[in-house]
C-alpha positions as CSV (number, residue, x, y, z in Angstrom):
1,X,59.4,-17.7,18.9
2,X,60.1,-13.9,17.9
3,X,58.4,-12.7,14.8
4,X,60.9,-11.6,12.0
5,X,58.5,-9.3,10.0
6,X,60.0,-5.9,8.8
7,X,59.6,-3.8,5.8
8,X,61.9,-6.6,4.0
9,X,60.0,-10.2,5.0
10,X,56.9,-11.5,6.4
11,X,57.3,-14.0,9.1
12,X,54.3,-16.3,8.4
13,X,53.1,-19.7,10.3
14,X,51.0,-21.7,8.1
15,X,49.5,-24.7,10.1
16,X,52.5,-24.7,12.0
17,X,54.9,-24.3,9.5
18,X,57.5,-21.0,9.3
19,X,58.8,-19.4,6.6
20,X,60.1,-16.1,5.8
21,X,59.1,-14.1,2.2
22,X,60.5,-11.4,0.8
23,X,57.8,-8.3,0.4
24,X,59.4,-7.5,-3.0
25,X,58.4,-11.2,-4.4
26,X,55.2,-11.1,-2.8
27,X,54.4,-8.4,-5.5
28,X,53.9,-10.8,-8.4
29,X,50.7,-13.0,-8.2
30,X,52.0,-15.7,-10.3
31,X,55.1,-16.2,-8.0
32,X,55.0,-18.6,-4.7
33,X,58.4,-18.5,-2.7
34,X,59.9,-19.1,0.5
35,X,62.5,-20.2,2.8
36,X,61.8,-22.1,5.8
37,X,62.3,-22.2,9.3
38,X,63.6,-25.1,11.5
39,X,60.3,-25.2,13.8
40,X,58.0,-27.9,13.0
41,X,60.3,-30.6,11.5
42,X,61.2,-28.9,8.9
43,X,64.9,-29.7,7.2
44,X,65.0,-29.9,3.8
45,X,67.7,-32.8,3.9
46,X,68.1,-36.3,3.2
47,X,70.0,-38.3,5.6
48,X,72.0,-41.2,5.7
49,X,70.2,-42.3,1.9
50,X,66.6,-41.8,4.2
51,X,64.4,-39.3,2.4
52,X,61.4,-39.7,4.9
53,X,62.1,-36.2,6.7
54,X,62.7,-34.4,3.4
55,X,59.6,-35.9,1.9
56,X,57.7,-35.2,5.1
57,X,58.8,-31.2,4.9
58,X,58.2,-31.0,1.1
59,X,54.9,-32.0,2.0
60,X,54.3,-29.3,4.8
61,X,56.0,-26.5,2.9
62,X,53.7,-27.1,-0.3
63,X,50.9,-27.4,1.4
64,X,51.6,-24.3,3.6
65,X,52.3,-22.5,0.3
66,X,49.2,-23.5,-1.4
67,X,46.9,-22.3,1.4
68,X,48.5,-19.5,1.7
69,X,46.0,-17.0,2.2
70,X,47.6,-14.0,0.4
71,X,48.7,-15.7,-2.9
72,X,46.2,-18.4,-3.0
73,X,45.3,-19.0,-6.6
74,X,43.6,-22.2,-8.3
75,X,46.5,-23.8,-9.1
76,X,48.6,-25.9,-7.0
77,X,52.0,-27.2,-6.3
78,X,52.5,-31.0,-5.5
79,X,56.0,-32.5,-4.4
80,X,56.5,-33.8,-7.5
81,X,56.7,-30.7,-8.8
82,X,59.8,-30.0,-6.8
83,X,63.6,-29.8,-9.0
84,X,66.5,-29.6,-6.6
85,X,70.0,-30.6,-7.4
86,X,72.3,-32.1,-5.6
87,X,74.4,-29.8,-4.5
88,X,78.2,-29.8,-4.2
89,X,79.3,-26.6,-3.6
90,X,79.9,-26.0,-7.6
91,X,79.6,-22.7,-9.6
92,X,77.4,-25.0,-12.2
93,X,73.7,-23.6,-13.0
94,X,71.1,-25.6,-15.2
95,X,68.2,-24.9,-17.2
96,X,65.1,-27.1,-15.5
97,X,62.7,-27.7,-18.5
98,X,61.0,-30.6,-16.5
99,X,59.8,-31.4,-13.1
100,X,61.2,-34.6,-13.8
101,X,65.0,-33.5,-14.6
102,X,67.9,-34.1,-11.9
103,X,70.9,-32.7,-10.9
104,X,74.0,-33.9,-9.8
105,X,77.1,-31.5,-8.8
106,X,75.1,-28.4,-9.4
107,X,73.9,-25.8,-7.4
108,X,71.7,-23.2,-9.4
109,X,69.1,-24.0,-11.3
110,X,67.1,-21.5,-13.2
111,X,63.6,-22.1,-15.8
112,X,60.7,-20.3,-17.3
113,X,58.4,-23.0,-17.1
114,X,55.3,-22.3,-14.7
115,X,54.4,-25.6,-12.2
116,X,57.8,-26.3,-11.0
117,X,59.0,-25.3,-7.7
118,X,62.8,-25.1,-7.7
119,X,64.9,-25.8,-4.1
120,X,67.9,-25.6,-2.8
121,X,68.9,-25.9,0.7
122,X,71.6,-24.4,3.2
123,X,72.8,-24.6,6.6
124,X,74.5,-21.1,7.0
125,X,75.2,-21.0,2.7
126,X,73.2,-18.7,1.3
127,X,70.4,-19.2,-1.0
128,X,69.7,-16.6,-3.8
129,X,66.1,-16.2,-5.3
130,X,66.3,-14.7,-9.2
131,X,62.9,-13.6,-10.7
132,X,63.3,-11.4,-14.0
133,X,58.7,-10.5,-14.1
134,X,59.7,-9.3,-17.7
135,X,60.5,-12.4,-19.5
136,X,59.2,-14.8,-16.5
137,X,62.5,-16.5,-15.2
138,X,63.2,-17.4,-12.0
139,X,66.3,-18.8,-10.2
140,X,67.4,-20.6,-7.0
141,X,70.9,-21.0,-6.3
142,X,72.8,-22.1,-3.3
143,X,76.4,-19.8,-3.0
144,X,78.3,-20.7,-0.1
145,X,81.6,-19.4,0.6
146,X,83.0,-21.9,-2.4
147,X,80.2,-20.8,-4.5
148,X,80.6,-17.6,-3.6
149,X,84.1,-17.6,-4.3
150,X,83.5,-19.2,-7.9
151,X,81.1,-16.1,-8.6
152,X,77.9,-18.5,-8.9
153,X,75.6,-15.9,-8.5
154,X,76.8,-13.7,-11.2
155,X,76.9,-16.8,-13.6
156,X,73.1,-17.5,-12.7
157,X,73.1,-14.4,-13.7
158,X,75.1,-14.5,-17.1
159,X,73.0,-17.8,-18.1
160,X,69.7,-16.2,-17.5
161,X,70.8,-13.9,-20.0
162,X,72.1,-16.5,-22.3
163,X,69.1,-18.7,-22.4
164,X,66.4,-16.2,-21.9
165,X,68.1,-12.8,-23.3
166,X,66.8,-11.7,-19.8
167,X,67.9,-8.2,-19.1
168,X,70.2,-7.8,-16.2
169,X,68.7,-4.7,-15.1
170,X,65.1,-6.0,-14.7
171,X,66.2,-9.5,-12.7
172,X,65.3,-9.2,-8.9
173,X,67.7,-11.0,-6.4
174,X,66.8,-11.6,-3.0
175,X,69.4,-12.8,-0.3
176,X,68.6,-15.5,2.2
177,X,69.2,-15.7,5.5
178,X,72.9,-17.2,6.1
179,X,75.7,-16.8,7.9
180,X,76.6,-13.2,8.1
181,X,80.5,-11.4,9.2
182,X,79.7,-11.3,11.9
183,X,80.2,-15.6,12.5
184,X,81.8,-16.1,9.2
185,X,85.8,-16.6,10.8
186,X,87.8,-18.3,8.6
187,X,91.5,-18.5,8.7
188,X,94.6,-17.6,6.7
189,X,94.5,-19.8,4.1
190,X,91.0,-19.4,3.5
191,X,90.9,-15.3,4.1
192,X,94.1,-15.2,1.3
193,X,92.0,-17.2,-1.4
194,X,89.2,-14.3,-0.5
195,X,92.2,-11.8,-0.7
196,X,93.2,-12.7,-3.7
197,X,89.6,-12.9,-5.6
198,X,88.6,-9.7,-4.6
199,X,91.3,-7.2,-3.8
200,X,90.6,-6.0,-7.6
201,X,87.0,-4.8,-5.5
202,X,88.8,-1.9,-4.2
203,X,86.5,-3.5,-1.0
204,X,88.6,-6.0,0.2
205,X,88.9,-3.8,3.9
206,X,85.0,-3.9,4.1
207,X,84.8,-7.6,2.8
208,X,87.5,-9.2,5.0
209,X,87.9,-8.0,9.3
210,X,90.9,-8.8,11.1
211,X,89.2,-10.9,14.0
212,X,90.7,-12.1,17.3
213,X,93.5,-14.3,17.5
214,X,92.6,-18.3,19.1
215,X,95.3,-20.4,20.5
216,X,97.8,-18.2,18.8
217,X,95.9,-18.0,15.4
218,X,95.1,-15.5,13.6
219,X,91.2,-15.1,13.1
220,X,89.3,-13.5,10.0
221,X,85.7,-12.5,9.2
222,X,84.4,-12.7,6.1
223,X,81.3,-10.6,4.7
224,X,79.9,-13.3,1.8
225,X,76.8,-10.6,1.5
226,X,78.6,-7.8,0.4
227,X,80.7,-9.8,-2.1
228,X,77.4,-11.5,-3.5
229,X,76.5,-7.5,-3.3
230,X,79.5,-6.5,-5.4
231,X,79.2,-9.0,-8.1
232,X,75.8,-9.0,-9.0
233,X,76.2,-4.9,-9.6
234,X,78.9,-6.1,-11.8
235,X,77.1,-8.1,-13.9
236,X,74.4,-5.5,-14.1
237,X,71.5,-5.9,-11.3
238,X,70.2,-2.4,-9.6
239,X,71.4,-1.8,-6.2
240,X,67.5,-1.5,-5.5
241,X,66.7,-4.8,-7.5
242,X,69.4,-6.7,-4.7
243,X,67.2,-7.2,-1.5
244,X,69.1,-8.6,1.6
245,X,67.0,-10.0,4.4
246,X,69.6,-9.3,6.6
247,X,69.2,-12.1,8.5
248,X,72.4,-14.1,10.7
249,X,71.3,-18.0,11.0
250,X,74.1,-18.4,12.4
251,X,73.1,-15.6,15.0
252,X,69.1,-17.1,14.8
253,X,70.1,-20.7,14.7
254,X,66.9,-21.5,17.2
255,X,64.7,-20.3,14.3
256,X,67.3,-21.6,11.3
257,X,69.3,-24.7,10.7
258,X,72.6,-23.3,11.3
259,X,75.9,-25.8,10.8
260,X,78.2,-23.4,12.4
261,X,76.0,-23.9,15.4
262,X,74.9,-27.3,15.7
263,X,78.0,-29.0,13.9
264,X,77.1,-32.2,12.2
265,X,73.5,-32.5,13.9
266,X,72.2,-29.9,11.9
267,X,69.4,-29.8,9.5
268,X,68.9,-27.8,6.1
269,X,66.9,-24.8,5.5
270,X,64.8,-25.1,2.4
271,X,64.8,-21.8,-0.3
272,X,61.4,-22.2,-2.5
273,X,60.7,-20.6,-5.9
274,X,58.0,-21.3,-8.8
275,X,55.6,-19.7,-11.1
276,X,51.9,-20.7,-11.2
């Protein structure tokens, strides 16, 4: 399996589990993150009501992250320190004040509390890690194309501000590994709700591509990263504090989970935030 390390991520195997982290997070001791790859049983998904895989890879991705050699630290995580919502494809985001709180139709979570590790979990969607190292916040929030579409990212950002009085320019986003233009085709009923969204942009040539044409239908791409871009600028993040990983799952879908790819089979990457 190829190693993914650049000057953005670190590919590490910990015991035989992967994961990707983002060199600008690595840079705060008191944060542990990460978001995993497929190898090892790893799929952060419960299935058909059976949690037994998604207990099993909670289990290797804590313990992966606790031994981590660079950011070991006395303190460690345990599964039931793990928050993650049940997702729904929503533009809701919640406060987490407990590792005991749940979830349901939401699909960002943000907290300042240290000793919870939030989650969310994609199959293409992309996951975005907040950290604001000035008043301690962090966030994980899962933006697919309805999320994306609903802005979720920039209302993580807005209630991060809200609850925290975070400063916009001090938050840190990081962009997960999704699916990328390049394999986002949608249609035309899907490519005019884009349209219509984000023509105000000034963008909407770079967001949307005119793709081929299948069975005599018109095909579209869709760039989700540059709109997730574009809105958090808006709402007042630094170009430099945005940091893409500029990864395809859909393109790397023997090292990710990819839905595009493996249809209904497939698995869930896990996205992995918390303060010690």
């Amino acid at each position: 399996m190829k190693d993914l390390t650049n000057d953005i991520i670190v590919h590490k195997n910990i015991n035989g589990t992967e994961f990707i982290q983002f060199r600008r997070l690595l840079e705060f001791p008191n944060l542990k993150h990460c978001y995993t790859l497929r190898k090892n049983g790893i799929n952060v998904q419960v299935k058909d009501g059976d949690k037994t895989e998604l207990l099993e890879s909670y289990k290797k991705v804590v313990d992966s992250l606790n031994s981590d050699e660079n950011k070991k630290s006395q303190k460690q995580f345990d599964i039931s320190n793990i928050v993650k919502p049940h997702q729904t494809h929503t533009d809701k985001v919640e406060v987490v004040n407990s590792s005991s709180d749940t979830f349901e139709e939401v699909d960002g979570v943000i907290t300042n509390k240290e000793n919870i590790l939030l989650c969310t979990s994609s199959a293409d969607c992309t996951s975005l890690f907040f950290y604001d190292d000035e008043k301690k916040v962090i966030g994980d929030v899962h933006s697919g194309w309805r999320g994306t579409l609903q802005k979720i990212g920039k209302k993580a950002v807005e209630k991060m501000i809200s609850e925290y009085d975070c400063k916009p320019e001090n938050i840190i986003c990081c962009i997960s590994p999704c699916i990328k233009k390049c394999h986002f085709e949608v249609e035309e009923d899907v490519m005019q709700m884009f349209k219509n969204e984000f023509d105000y942009t000034g963008r909407i040539d770079e967001i949307i591509e005119k793709g081929k044409v299948v069975d005599g239908i018109q095909k579209y791409n869709i760039d989700t990263t540059l709109i997730n871009k574009i809105i958090l600028t808006e709402v007042g993040l630094k170009e430099s504090n945005i940091i893409d990983s500029n990864i395809c799952t859909v393109c790397d879908s023997d090292l990710f989970h990819s839905f595009r790819a493996d249809g209904e089979a497939s698995g869930r990457n896990g996205a992995f935030i918390g303060m010690m």
